[in-house]
C-alpha positions as CSV (number, residue, x, y, z in Angstrom):
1,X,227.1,183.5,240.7
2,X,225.2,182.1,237.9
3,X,221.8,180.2,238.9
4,X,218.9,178.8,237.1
5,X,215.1,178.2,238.2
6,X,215.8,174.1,237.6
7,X,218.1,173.8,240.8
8,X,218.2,173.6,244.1
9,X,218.6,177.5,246.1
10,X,219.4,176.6,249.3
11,X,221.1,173.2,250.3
12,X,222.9,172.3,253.4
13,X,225.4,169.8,253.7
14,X,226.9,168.5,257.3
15,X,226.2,171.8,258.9
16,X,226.8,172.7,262.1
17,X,225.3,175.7,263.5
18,X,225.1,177.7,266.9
19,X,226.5,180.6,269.2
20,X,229.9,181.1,270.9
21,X,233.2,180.5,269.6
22,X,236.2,177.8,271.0
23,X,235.1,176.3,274.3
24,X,232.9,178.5,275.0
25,X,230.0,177.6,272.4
26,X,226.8,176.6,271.8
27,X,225.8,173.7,268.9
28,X,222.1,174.0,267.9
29,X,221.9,171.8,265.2
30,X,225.2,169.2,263.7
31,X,225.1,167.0,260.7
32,X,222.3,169.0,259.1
33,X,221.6,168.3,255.5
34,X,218.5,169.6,253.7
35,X,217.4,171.5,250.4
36,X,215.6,174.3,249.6
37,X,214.5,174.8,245.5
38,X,213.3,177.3,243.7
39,X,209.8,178.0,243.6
40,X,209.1,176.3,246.9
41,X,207.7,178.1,250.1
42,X,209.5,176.9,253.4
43,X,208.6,177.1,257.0
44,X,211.3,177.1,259.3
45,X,209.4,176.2,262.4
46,X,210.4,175.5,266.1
47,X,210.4,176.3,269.4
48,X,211.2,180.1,270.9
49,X,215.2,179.7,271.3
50,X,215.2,176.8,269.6
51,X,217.6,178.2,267.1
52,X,215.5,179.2,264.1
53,X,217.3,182.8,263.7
54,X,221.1,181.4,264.2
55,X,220.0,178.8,260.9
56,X,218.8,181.6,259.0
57,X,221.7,184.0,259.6
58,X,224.0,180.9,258.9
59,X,222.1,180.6,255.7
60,X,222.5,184.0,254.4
61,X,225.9,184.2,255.8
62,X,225.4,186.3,258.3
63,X,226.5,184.2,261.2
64,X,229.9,181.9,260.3
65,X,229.0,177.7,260.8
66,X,231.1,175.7,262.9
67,X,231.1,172.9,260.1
68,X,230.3,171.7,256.5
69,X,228.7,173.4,254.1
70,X,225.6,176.2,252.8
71,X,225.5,176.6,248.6
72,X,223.6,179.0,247.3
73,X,223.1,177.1,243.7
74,X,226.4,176.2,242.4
75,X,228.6,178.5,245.1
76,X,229.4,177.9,248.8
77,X,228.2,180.7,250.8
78,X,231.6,181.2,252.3
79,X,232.9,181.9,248.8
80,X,230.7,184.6,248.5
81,X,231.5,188.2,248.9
82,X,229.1,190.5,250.2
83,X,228.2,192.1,247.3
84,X,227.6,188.7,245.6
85,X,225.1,187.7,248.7
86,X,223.3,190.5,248.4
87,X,222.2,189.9,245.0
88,X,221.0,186.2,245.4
89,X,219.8,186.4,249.2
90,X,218.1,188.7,251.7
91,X,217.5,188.5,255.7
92,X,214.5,190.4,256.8
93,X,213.3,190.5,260.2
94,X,210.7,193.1,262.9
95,X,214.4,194.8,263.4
96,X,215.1,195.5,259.5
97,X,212.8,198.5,259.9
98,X,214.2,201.5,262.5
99,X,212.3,203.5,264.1
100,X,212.9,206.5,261.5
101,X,211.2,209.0,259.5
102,X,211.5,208.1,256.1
103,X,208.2,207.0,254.0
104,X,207.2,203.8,253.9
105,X,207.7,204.2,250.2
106,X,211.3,205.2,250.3
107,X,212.0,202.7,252.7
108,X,210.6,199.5,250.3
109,X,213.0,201.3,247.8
110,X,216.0,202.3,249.5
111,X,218.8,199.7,249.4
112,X,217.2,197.8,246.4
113,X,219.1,200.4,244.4
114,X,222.5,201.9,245.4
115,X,221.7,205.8,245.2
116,X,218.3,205.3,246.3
117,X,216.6,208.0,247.8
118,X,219.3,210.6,248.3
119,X,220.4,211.2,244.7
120,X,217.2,210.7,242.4
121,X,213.7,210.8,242.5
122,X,211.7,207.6,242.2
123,X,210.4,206.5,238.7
124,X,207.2,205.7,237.5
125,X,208.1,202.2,237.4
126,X,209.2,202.4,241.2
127,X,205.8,204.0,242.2
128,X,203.8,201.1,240.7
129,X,205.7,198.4,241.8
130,X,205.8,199.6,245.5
131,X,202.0,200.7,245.1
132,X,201.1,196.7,244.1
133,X,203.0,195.3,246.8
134,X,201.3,197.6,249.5
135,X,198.3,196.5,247.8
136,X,198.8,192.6,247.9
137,X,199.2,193.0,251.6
138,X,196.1,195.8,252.4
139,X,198.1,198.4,253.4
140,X,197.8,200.4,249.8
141,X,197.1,203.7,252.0
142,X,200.5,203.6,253.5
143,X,202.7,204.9,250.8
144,X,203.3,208.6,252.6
145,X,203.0,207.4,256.4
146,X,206.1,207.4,258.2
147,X,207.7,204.3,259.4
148,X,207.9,205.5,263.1
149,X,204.5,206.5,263.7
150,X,203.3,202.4,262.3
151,X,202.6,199.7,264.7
152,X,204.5,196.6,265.0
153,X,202.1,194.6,263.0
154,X,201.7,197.6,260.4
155,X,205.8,197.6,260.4
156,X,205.9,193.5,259.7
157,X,203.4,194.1,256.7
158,X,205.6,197.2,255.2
159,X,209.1,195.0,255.9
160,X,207.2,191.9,253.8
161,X,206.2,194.4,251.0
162,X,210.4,195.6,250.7
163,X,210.9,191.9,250.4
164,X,208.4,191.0,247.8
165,X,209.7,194.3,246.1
166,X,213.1,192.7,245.9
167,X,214.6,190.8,242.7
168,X,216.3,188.6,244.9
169,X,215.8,185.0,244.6
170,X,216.0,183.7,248.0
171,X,214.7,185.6,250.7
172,X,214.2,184.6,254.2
173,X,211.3,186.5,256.4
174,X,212.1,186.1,260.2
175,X,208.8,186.1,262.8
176,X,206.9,188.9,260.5
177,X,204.1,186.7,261.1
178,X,204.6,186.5,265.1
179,X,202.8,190.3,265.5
180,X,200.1,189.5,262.8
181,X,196.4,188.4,263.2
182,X,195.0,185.0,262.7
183,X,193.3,185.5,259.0
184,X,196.5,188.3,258.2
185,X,198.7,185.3,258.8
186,X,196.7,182.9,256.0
187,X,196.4,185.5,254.1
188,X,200.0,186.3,253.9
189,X,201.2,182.7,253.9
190,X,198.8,182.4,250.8
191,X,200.6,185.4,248.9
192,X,204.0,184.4,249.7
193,X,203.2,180.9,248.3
194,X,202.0,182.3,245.1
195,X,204.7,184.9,244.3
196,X,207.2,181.7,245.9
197,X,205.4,179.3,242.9
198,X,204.6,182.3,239.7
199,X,208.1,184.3,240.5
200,X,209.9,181.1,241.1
201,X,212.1,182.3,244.5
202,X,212.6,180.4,247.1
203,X,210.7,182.2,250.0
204,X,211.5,180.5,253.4
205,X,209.4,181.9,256.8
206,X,210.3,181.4,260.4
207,X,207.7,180.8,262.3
208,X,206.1,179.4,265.9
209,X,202.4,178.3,264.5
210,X,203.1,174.6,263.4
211,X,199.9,173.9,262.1
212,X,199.6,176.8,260.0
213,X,203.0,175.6,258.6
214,X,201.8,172.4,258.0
215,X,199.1,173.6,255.9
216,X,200.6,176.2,253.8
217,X,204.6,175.0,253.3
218,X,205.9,173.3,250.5
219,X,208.7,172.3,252.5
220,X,209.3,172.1,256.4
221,X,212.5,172.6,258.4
222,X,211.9,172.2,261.5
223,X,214.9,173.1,264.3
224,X,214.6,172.0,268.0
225,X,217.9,171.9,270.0
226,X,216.6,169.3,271.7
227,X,215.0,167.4,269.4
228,X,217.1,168.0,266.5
229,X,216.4,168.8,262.5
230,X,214.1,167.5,260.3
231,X,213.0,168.4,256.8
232,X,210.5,167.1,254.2
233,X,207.2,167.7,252.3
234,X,204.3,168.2,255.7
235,X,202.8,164.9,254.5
236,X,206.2,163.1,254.6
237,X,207.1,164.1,257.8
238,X,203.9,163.1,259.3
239,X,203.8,159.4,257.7
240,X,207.8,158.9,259.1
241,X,206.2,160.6,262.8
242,X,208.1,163.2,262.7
243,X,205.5,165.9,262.7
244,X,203.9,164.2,266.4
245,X,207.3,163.5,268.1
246,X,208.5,167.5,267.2
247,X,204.9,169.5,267.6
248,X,202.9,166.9,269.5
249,X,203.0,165.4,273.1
250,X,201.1,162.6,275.0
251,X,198.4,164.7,275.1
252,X,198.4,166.5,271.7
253,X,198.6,164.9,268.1
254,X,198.3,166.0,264.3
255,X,194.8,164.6,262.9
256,X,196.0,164.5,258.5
257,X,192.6,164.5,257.5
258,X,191.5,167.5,259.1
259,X,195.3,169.3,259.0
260,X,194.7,170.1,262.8
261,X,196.4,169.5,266.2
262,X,194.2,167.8,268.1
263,X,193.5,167.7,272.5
264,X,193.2,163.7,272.9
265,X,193.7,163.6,276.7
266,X,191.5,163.3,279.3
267,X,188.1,162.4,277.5
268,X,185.9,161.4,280.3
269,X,183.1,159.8,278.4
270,X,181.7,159.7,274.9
271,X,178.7,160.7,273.1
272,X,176.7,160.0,270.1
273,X,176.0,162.6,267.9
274,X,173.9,162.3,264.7
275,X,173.1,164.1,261.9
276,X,175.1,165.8,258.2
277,X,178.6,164.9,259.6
278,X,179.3,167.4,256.6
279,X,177.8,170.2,257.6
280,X,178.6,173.2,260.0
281,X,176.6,172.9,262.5
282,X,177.4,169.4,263.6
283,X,181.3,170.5,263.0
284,X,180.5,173.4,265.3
285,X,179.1,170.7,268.3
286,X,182.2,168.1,267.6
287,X,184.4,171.0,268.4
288,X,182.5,172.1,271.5
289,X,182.3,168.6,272.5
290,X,186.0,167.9,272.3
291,X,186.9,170.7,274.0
292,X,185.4,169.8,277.0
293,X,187.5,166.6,276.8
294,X,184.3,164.1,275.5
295,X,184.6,162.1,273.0
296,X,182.2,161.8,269.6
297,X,180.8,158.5,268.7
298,X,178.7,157.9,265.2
299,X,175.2,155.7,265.5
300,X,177.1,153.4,263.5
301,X,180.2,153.7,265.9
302,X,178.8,154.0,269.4
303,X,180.6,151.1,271.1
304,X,177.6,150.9,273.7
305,X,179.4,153.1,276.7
306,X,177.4,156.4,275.6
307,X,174.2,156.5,277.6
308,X,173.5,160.5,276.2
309,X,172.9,161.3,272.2
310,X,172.8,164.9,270.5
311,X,171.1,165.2,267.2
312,X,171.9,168.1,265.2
313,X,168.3,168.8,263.2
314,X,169.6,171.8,261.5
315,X,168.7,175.4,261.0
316,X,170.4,175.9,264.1
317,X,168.1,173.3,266.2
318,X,169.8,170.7,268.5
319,X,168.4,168.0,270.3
320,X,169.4,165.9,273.6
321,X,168.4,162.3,274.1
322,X,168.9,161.3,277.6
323,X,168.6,157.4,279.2
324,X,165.3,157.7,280.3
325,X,163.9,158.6,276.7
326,X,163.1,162.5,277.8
327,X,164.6,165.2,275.4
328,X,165.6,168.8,275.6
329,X,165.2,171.1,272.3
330,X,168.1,174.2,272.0
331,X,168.8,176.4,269.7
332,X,172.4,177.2,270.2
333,X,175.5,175.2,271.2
334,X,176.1,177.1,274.7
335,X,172.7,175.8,275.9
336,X,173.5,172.3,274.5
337,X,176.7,171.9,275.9
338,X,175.8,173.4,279.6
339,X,172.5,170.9,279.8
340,X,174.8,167.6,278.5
341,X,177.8,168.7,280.5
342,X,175.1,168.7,283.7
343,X,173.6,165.4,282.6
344,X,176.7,164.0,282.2
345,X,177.8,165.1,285.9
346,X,174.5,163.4,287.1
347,X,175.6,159.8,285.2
348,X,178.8,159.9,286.4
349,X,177.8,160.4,290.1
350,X,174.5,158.0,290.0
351,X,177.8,155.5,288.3
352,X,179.7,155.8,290.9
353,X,177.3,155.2,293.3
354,X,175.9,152.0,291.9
355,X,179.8,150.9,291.7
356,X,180.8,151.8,295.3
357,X,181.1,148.7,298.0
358,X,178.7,148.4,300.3
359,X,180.1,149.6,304.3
């Protein structure tokens, strides 16, 4: 199966996908056609059960289609024999890894060669190369430990090091990032980018965490029973909508210029809030603020309604301006946000006493 860096790995064409056989099964996803190419990292993101695994194992041939078409390159995956798929593509998910006592280091290795570990010793060159991959994902100290006596998360990081340690070109990584930590999972997403854009593989990463996708993926398939498959560059797939109507809801939507899902419902009143709209402590009181459903307004934006202002001085000094020209000096957010939540109560029932009919 010959295949250069200059073409497309993974393309779909008219697939059909899903669970069952005859009358008895299950479509997930019909009339699929997307693309995966070479160095490209892809999140395949979706809802739990929403048929993210079935696409994958359809992809790597591990599960048959019900119709059209998965190439690898040039081939059709159905043309493929095993041996031939297991030199161009590779599956791994939080059950690649048993619960056995080999070494983490003869696990990366075994498989990636045929007699590997039962009939040689590993080389040099073996020991290096798994050394650096445990390195590139900060478990460099786990070389001797046993698989079974590693946590789930610690498991996820040794199953993505036998997968960077792999020559093959296409490799898919199923909900390794589910069991990790929030700055593990940027961290990771970063590296697999990088070896996806200097090793030129096509990397593709199922995943829950849309934004995180949005941020970090090349490319986005995103699979939803219900809603169907899409699949595009994240900025395309927000300007044609498709990134609100699949992640979103009336209450939640994608803001492009901060790459963040954002709570819009609710937002009971608005305040102004001055001062260096760049730095991190008015960030810090916009986020505080929109949690608790209010909206911010600008000096230059205030469209009159807001009756309370917060100035952010800086040096961790805040400010509150109420109606009656009094202020109240803080020096942390908490006590901000508790004194203009209160002050806020008070307007709102002095409001609606002023608007209520007289008996």
């Amino acid at each position: 199966m010959e295949m250069t860096a200059d073409e497309t790995a993974v393309s779909l064409r008219n697939l059909s996908f899903g669970f069952g056989r005859s009358s008895k099964s299950t479509v997930l996803g019909s009339r699929i056609d997307a693309s995966l190419k070479y160095g490209e990292l892809a999140c395949v993101v979706g809802p739990v059960g929403g048929g993210k695994s079935l696409l994958a194992k359809t992809v790597v041939g591990l599960q048959p289609c019900f119709d059209g078409d998965v190439f690898l390159g040039r081939r059709r995956v159905g043309d493929c024999s095993k041996a031939e798929l297991s030199r161009h593509v590779a599956y791994f998910s939080s059950e690649s890894a048993s619960n056995c006592s080999i070494s983490v280091a003869d696990y990366i290795v075994y498989g990636h060669k045929p007699v590997w570990p039962f009939r040689r010793k590993m080389s040099e060159k073996d020991n290096n190369a798994v050394s650096r991959c445990l390195d590139w994902l900060g478990i460099g100290d786990f070389g001797n430990r046993k698989i079974r006596t590693l946590s789930r998360a610690e498991r996820d990081k040794v199953i993505m090091a036998k997968a960077i340690f792999s020559d093959v070109p296409v490799i898919f990584l199923d909900g390794l990032l589910d069991s990790l930590s929030f700055p593990d999972n940027v961290e990771v997403l970063c590296l697999l980018r990088r070896m996806a854009h200097t090793s030129k593989k096509a990397v593709a990463v199922l995943m829950s965490n849309a934004e995180l996708a949005v941020q970090f993926a090349d490319r986005i398939w995103s699979v939803d029973k219900n809603r169907g498959f899409n699949s595009g560059i994240p900025e395309d797939l927000f300007l044609r909508g498709v990134v609100d109507e699949c992640f979103g809801n009336e209450r939640i939507s994608y803001d492009i210029s901060t790459g963040r899902f954002v709570y819009s419902g609710d937002h009971i009143r608005s305040v102004i809030v001055e001062g260096d709209v760049a730095g991190k402590e008015y960030t810090a009181v916009c986020r505080a603020l929109g949690r608790c459903a209010v909206d911010v307004e600008t000096p230059e934006t205030a469209s009159g309604s807001s009756v309370l202002k917060v100035v952010v001085k800086g040096n961790g000094r805040f400010c509150l301006h109420h109606p009656d020209a009094s202020e109240e000096n803080f020096t942390s957010v908490e006590h901000l946000l508790t004194a203009l939540l209160s002050a806020m109560s008070k307007l709102r029932i002095s409001l609606l006493s002023e608007e209520s009919p007289e008996p």
